[in-house]
N, CA, C and O of each residue as an XYZ file, in Angstrom:
356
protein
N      12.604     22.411     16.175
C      12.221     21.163     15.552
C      13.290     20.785     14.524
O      13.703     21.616     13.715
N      13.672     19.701     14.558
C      14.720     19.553     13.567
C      13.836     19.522     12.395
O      12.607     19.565     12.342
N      15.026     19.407     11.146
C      14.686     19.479     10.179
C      14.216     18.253      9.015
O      13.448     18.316      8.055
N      14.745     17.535      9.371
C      14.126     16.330      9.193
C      14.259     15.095     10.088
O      15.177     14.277     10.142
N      13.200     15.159     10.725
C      13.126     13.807     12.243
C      13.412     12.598     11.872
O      12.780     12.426     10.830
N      14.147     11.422     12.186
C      14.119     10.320     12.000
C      14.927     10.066     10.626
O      14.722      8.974     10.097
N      15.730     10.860     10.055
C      16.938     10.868      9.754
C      18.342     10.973     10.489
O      18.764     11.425     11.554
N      18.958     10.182      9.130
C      20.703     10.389      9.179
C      20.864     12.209      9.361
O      19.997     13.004      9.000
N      22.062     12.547      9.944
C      22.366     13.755     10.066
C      24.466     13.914      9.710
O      25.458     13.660     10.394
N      24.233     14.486      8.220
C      25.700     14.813      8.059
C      26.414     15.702      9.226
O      25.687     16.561      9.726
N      27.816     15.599      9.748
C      28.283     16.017     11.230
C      29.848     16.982     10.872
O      30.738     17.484     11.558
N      29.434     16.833      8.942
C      31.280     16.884      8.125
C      30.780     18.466      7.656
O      29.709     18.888      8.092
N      31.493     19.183      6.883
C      31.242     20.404      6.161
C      31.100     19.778      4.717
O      31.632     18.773      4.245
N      30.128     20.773      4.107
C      29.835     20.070      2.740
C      30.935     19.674      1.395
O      30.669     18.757      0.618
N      32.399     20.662      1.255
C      33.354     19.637      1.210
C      33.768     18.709      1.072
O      34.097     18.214     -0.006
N      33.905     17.991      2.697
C      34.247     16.412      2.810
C      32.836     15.655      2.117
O      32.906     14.708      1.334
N      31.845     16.147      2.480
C      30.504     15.225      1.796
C      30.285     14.972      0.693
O      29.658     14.024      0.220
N      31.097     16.319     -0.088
C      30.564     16.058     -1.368
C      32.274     15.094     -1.796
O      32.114     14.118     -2.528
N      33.404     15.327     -1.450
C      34.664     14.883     -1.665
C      34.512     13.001     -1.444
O      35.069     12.076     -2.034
N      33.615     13.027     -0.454
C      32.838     11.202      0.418
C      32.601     10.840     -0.764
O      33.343     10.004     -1.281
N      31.406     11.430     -1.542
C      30.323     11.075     -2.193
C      31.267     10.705     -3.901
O      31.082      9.544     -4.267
N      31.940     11.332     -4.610
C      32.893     11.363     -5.084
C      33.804      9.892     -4.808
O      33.637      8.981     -5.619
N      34.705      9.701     -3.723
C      35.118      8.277     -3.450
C      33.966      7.051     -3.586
O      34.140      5.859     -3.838
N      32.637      7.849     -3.304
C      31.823      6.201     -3.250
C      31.352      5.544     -4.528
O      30.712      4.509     -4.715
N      31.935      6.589     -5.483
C      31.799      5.967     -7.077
C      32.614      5.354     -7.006
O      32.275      4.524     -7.849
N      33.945      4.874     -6.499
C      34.136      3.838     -7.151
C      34.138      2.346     -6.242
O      34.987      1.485     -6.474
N      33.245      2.196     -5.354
C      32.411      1.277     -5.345
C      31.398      0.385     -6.234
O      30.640      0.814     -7.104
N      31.499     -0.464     -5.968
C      30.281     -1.117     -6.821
C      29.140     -1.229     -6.748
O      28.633     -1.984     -5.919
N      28.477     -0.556     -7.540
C      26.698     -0.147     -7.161
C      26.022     -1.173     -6.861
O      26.471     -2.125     -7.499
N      24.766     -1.611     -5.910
C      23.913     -2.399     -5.831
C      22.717     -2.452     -5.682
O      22.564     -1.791     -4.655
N      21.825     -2.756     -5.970
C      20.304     -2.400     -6.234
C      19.993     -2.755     -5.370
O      20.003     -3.862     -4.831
N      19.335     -0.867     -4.885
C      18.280     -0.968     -3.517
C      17.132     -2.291     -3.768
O      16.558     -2.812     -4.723
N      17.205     -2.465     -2.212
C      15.791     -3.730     -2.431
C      14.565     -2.584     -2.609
O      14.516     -1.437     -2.164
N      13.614     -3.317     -3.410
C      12.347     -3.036     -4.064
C      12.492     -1.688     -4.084
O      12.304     -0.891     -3.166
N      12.964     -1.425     -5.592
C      13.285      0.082     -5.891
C      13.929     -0.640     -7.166
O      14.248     -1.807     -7.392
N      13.989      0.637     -7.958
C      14.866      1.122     -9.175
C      16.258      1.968     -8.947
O      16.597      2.585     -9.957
N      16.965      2.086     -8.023
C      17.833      2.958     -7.663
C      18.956      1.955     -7.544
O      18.824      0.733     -7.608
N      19.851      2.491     -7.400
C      21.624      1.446     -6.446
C      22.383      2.211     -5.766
O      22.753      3.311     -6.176
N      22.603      1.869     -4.995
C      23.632      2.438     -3.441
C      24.546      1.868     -3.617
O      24.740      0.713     -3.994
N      25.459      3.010     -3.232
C      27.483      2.703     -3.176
C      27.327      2.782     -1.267
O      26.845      3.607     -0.491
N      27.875      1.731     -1.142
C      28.088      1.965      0.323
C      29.465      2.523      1.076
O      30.226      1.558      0.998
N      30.040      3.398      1.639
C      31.740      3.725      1.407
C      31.897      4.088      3.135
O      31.186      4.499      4.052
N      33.090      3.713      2.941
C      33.682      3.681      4.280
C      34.429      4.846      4.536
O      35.553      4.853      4.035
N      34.046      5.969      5.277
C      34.715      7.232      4.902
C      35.924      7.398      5.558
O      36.603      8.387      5.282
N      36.437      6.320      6.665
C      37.643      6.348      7.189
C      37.567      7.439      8.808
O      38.546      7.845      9.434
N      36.843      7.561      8.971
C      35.985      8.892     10.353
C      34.723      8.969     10.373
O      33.956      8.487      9.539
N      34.429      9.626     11.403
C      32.805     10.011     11.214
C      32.571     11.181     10.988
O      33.052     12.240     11.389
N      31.503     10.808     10.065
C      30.847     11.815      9.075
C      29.632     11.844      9.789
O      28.853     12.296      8.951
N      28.935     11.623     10.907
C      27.217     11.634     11.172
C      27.079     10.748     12.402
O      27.857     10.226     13.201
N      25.157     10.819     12.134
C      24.831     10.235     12.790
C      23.759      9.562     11.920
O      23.121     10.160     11.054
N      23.617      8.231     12.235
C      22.748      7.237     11.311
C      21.124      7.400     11.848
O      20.779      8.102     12.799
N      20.414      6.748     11.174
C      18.640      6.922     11.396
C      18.578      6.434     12.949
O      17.687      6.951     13.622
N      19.613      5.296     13.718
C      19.112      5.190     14.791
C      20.105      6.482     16.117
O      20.149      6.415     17.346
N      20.637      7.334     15.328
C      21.463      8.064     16.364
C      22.866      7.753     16.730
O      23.376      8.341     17.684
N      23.596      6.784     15.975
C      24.972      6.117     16.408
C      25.602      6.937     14.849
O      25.194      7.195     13.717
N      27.066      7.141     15.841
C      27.929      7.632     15.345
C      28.547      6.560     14.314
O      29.125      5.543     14.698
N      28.366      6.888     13.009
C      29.230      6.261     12.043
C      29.900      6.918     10.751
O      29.457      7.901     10.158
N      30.539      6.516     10.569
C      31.619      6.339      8.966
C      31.042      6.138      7.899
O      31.561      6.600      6.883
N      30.005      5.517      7.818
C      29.568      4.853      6.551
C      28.531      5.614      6.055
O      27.541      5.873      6.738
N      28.732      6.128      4.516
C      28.026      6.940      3.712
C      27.198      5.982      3.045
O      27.506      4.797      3.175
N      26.192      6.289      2.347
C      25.085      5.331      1.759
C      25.095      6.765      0.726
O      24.765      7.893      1.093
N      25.603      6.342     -0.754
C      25.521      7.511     -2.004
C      23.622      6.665     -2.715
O      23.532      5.473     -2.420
N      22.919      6.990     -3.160
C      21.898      6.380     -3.756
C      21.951      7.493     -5.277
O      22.331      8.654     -5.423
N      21.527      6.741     -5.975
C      21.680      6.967     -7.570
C      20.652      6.051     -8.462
O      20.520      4.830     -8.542
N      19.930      7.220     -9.143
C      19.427      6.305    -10.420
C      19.810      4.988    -11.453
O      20.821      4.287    -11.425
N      19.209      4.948    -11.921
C      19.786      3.702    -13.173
C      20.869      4.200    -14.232
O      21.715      3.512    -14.802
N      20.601      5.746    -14.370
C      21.641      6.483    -15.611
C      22.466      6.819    -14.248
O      22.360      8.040    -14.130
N      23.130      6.386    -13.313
C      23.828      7.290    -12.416
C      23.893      8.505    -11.491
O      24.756      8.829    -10.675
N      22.513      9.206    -11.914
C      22.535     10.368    -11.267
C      22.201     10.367     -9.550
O      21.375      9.623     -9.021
N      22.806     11.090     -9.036
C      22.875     10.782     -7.049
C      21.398     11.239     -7.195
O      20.945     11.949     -8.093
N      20.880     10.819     -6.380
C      19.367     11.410     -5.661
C      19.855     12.029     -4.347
O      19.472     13.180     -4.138
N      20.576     11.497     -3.500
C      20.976     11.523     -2.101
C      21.664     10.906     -1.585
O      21.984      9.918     -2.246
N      22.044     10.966     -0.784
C      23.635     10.326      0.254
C      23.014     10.941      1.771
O      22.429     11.973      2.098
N      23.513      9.637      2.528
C      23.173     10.005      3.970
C      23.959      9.161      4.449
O      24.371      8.207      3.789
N      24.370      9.444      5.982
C      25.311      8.760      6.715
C      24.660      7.379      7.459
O      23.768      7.867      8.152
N      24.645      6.473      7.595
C      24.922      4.938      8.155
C      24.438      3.849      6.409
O      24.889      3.838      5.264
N      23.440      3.176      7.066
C      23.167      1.989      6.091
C      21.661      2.015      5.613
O      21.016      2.467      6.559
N      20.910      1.756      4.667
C      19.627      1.608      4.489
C      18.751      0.579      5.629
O      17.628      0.662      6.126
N      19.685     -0.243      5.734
C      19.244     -1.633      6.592
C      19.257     -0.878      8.024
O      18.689     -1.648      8.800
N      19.653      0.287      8.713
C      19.504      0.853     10.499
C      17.994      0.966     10.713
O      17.534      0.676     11.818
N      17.169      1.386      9.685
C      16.111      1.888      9.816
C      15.481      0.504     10.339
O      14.639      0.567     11.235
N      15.751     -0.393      9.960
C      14.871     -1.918     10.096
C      15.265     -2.224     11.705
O      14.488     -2.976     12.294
N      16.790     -1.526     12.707
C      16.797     -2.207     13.744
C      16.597     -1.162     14.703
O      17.051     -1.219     15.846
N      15.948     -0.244     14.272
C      15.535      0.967     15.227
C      15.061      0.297     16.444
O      14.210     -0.546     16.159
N      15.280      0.364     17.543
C      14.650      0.227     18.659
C      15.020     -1.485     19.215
O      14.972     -2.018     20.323
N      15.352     -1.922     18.000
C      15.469     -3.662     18.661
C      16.511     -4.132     19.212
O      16.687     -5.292     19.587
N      17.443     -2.980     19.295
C      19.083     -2.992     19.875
C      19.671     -4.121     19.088
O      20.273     -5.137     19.437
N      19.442     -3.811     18.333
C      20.680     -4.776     17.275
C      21.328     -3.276     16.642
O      20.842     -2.146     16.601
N      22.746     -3.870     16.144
C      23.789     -2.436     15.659
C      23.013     -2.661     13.889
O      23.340     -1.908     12.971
């Protein structure tokens, strides 16, 4: 059974993830919709994963409190979860 179903799945050694996560500060934070948090979105230049719908992507999603602190980072976009199944990318 995987370990967590219906998640992103990092595909990098923890390293590059944490080295990703690191570059996506200096992005410009933006506030998750309906939440208190903000996501750096970063383009890692390769793939790092697989996103909530199973496609291979690049793009890290860092999420962080209001004082900055990471909560979590996962590989594609917050917005995949919304086109699960409707075949939109």
């Amino acid at each position: 059974m995987a370990r967590h179903p219906g998640a992103g799945k990092f595909t990098i050694g923890v390293e590059r993830i944490v080295f990703i996560i690191k570059e996506a500060f200096a992005a410009t934070p933006q506030p998750v919709p309906q939440s208190c948090n903000y996501q750096r979105v970063w383009d890692a230049g390769s793939i790092v994963g697989y996103d909530v719908c199973g496609s291979a992507t690049q793009v890290v999603t860092v999420i962080a409190d209001a004082a900055g602190r990471i909560t979590t980072a996962f590989p594609g976009i917050i917005g995949n979860a919304m086109h699960e199944g409707s075949g939109s990318p």
